[in-house]
C-alpha positions as semicolon CSV with decimal commas, in nm:
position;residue;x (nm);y (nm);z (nm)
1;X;15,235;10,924;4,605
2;X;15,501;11,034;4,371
3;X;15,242;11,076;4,100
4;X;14,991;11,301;4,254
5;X;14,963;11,633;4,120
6;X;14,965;11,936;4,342
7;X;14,587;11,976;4,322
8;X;14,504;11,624;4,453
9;X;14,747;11,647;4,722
10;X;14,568;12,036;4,831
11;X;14,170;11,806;4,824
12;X;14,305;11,543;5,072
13;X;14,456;11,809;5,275
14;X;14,096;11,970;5,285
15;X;13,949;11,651;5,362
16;X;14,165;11,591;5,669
17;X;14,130;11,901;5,802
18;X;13,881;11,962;6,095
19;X;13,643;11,649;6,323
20;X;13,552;11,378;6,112
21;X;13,185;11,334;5,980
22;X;13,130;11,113;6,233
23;X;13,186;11,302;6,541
24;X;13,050;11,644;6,366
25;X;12,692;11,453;6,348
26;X;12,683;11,274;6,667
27;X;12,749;11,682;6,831
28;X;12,470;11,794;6,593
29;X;12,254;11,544;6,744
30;X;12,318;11,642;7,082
31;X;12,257;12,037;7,033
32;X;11,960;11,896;6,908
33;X;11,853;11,659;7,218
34;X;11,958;11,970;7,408
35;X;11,778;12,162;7,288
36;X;11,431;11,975;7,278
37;X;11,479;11,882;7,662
38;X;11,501;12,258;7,744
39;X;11,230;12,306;7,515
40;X;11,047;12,036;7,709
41;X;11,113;12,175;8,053
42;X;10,968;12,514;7,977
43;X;10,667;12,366;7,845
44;X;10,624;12,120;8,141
45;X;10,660;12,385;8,421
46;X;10,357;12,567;8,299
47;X;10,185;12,229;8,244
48;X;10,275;12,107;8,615
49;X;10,163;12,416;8,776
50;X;9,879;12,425;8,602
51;X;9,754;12,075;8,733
52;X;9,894;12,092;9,054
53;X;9,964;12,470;9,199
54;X;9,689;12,676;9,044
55;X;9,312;12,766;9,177
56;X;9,169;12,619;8,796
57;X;9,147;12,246;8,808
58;X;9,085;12,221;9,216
59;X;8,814;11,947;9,314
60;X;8,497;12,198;9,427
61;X;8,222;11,993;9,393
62;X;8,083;11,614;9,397
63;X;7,723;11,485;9,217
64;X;7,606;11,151;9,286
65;X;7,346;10,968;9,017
66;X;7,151;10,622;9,021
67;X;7,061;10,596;9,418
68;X;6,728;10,467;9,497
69;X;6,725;10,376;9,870
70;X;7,041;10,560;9,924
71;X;7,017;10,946;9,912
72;X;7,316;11,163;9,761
73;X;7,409;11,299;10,090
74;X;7,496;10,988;10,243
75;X;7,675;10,866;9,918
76;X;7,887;11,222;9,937
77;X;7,969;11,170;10,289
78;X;8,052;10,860;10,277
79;X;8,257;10,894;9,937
80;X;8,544;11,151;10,145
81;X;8,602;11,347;9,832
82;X;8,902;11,570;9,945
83;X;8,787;11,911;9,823
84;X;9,023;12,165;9,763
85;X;9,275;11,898;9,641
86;X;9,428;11,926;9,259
87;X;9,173;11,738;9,067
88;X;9,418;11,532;8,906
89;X;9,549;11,393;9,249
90;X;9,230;11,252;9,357
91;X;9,226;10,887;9,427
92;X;8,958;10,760;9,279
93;X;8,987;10,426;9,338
94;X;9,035;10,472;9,719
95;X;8,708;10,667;9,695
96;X;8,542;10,345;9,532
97;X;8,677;10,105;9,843
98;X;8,519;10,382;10,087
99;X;8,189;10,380;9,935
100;X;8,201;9,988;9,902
101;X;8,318;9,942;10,211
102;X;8,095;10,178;10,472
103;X;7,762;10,144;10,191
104;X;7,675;9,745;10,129
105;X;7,382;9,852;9,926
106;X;7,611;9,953;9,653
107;X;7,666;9,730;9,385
108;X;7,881;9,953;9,153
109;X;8,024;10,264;9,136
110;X;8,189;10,463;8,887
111;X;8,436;10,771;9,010
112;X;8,508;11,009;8,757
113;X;8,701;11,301;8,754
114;X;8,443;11,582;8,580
115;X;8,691;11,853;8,449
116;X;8,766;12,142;8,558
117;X;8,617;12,097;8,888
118;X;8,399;11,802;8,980
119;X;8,376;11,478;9,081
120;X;8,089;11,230;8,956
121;X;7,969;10,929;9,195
122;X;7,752;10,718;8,953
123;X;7,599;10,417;9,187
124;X;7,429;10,115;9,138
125;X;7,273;9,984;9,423
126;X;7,178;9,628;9,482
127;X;6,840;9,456;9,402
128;X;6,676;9,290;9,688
129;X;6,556;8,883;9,550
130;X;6,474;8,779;9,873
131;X;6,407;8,859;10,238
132;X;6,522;8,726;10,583
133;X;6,250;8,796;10,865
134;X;6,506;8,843;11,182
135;X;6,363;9,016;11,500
136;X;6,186;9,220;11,396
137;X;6,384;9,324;11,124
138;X;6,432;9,247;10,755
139;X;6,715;9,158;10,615
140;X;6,776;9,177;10,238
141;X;6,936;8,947;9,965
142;X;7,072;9,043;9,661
143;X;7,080;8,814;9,319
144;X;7,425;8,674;9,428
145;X;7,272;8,592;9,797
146;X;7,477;8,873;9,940
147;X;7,329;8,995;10,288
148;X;7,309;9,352;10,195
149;X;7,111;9,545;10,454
150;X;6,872;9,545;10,752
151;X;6,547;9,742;10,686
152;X;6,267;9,765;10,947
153;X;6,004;9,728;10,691
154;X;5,978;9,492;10,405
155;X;6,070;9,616;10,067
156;X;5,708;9,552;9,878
157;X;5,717;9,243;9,655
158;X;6,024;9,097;9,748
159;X;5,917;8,693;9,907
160;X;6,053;8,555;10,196
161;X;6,312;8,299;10,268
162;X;6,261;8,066;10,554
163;X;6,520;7,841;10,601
164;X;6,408;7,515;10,770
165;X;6,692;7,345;10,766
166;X;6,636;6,947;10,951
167;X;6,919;6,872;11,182
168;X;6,839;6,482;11,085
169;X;6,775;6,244;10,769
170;X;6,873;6,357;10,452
171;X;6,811;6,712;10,513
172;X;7,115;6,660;10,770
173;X;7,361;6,546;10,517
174;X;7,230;6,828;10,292
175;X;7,374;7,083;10,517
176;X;7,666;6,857;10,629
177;X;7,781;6,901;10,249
178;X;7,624;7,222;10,171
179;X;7,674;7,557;10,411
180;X;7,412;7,789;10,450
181;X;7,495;8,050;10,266
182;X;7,533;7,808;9,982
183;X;7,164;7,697;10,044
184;X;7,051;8,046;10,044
185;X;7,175;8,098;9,714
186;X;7,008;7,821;9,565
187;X;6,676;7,984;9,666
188;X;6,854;8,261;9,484
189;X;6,879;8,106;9,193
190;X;6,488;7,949;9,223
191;X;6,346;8,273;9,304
192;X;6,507;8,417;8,989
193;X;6,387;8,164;8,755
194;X;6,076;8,118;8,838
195;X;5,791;8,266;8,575
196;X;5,753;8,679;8,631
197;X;5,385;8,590;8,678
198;X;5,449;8,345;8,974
199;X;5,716;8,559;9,112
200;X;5,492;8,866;9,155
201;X;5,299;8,618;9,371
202;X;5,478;8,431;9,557
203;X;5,492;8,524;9,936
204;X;5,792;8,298;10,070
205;X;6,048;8,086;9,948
206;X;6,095;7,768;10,185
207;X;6,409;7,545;10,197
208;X;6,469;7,225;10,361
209;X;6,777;7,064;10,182
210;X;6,960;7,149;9,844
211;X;6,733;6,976;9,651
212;X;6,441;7,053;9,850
213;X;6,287;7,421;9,785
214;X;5,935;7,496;9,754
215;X;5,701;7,816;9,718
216;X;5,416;7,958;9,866
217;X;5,235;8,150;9,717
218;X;4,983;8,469;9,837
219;X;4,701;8,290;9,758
220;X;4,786;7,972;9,927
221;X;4,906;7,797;9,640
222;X;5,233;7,566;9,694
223;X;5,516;7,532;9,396
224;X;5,725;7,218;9,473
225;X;6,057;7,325;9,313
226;X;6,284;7,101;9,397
227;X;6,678;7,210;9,360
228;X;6,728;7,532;9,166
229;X;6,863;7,237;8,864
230;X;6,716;7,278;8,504
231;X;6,530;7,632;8,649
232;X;6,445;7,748;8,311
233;X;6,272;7,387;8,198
234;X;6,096;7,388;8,552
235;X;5,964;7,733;8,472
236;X;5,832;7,636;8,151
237;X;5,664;7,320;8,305
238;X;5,476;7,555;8,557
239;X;5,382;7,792;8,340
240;X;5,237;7,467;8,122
241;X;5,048;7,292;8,393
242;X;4,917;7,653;8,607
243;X;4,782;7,699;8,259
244;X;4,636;7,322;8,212
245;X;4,525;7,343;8,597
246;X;4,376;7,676;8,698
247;X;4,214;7,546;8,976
248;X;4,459;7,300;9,138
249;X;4,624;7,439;9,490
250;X;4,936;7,267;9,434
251;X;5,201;7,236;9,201
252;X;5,503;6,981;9,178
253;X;5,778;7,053;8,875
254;X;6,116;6,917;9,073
255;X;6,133;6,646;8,810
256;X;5,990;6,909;8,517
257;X;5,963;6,562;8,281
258;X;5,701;6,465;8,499
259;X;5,505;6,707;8,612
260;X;5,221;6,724;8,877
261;X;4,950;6,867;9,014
262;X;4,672;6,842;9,262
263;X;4,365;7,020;9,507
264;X;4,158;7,302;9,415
């Protein structure tokens, strides 16, 4: 500009001079990236090696908790914990599908990497409900009728199931619409409402049809259940009318509104 003093004119040629603004941060932003990823990388080699190359955090041990048919040793050898192995590249969950998979009785387990060196195995084992008498043999049933294990002697207190299924009449159509296994866990589901008092007794579980299920108890007593329907009013009923008839022999609650009883 024609006007512009000799001063103004020496500022803008200052101003010009060198990168603009723009371009001098965006470099001072990436000496700065630079220098945090270097910073990163010789913090991360230690870090690495330290998980994965060095004798410290190694897998050396394995302890097993909550077994009570199953002892440790069989939990451990069944669990394939690769000892010697980083800790940190254990696969716990593949130790989980071994244990499920070769041990039935387990219900749960929990694998948990115990730092610097262990492994914890912390089972829960399924409950037997019920009991299959098969040549010999028991077989046990767990709460969600799952077919669990073969024992050669009877777990003590656990009743019986006998499954006397007709092939004709309405006990026919039962099973036509009903499987087995779905009949088997509707004594299930009786044997697990029924009173704590009546359970400690009872001796075997009988089922005929769905709606069908009676028990026997060690005394000789019979419980006519019916269907494993309305289990907690049924329980109450019995508890009612065992308490209004000591001395009868047998019990019907399948329709728990009308309750009955009978014998001595």
């Amino acid at each position: 500009m024609a006007g512009s003093t000799t001063a103004e004119r020496g500022e803008r040629q200052q101003e010009s001079s060198g990168p603009p603004l723009r371009l001098r941060s965006r470099r001072a932003r990436l000496r700065a990236l630079v220098l945090l990823g270097l910073a990163l990388v010789f913090l991360g080699i230690p870090t690495v090696w330290l998980f994965y190359g060095s004798d410290w955090l190694r897998a050396e041990h394995v302890s097993v908790s909550g077994t009570r048919v199953l002892t440790p040793d069989q939990v451990e050898s069944a669990a394939e914990v690769p000892l010697g192995k980083p800790l940190i590249s254990v696969d716990t969950s593949a130790i989980e599908t071994r244990l499920r998979r070769k041990l039935p009785r387990i219900d749960a387990v929990d694998v948990v990497r115990s730092w610097p060196h262990g492994i914890d195995l912390k089972v829960v084992e399924r409950t037997p409900v019920l009991i299959v008498h098969k040549g010999g043999k028991f077989i046990e049933v767990d709460d969600e009728g799952v077919r669990f294990a073969t024992v050669s002697e009877a777990p003590k207190g656990v009743p019986a199931l006998e499954l006397r299924l007709s092939r004709s009449g309405s006990a026919a159509a039962s099973l036509r619409r009903f499987e087995e296994s779905r009949l088997v866990r509707e004594a299930v589901g009786v044997a697990r409402a029924v009173p704590a008092a009546v359970a400690r007794e009872t001796r075997t579980v009988k089922v005929r049809s769905y709606d069908d299920i009676s028990l026997e108890l060690r005394d000789g007593r019979t419980v006519v259940w019916g269907s494993s329907e309305k289990g907690a009013a049924k329980a109450r009923t019995l508890t009612a009318l065992m308490k209004a008839t000591p001395d009868a022999g047998y019990f019907d609650v399948s329709v728990p509104t009308a309750p009955a009883s009978a014998g001595s």
